[in-house]
GUMI-13346 format. One record per residue (C-alpha): x, y, z; residue number from 1. Coordinates in nm, 3 decimals. Layout:
<pts>
> X / Y / Z / NUM
...
</pts>
This chain:
<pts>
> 0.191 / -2.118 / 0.382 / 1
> 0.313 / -2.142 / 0.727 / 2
> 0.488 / -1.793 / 0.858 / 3
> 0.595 / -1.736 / 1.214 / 4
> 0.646 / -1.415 / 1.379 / 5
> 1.026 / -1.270 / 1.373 / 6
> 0.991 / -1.128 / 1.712 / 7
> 0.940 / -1.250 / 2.024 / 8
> 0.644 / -1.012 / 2.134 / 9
> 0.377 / -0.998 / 2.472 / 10
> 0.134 / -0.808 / 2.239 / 11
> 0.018 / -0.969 / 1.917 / 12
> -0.321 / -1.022 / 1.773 / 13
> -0.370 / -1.156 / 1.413 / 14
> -0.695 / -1.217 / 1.130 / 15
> -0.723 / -1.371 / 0.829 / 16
> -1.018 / -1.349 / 0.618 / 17
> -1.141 / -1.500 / 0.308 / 18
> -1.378 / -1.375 / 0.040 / 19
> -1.691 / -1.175 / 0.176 / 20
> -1.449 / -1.056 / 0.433 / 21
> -1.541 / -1.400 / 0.622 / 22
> -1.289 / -1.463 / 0.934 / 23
> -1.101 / -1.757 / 0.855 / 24
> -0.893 / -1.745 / 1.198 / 25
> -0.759 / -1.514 / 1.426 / 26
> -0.533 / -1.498 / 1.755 / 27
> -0.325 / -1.306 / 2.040 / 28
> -0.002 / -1.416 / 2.145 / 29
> 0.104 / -1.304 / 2.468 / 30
> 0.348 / -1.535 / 2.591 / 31
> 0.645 / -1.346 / 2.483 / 32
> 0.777 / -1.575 / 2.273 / 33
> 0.757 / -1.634 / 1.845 / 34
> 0.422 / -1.718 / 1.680 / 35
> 0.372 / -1.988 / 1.466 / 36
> 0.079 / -1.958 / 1.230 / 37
> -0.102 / -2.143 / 0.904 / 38
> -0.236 / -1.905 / 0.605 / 39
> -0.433 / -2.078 / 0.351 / 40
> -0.493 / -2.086 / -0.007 / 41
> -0.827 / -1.924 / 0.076 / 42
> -0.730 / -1.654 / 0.221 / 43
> -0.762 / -1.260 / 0.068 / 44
> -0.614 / -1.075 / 0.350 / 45
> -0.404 / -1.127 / 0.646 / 46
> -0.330 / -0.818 / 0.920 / 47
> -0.189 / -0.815 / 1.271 / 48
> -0.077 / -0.579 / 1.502 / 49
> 0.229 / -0.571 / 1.725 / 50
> 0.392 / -0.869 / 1.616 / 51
> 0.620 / -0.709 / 1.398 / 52
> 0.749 / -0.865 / 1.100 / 53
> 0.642 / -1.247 / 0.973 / 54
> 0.886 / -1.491 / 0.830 / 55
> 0.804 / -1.823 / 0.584 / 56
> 0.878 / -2.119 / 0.780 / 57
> 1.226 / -2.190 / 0.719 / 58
> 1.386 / -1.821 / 0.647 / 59
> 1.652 / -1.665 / 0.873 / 60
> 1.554 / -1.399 / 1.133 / 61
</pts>
């Protein structure tokens, strides 16, 4: 699904992997403003750090 980040932040990195622990993408955001990112079906895990809380596209926040 597509998620974006609820906070505008100067400090965020992001990874999703897929089976095997394979990196599927990854990012930083430092612009200060919301993050806009794409998780697929594939995916098995999903972490970031300092971007604070992610929203579906669409929710309230």
């Amino acid at each position: 699904g597509v998620y974006r980040s609820a906070s505008p932040t100067t400090s965020c990195s992001w990874q999703i992997t897929g089976a095997g622990g394979k990196e599927l993408a990854s990012g930083t955001s430092d612009t200060g403003k919301s993050r806009k990112i794409t998780i697929p079906k594939s995916a098995r895990t999903f972490t970031s750090t300092g971007c604070y809380a992610w929203l579906a596209e669409g929710a309230q926040g």
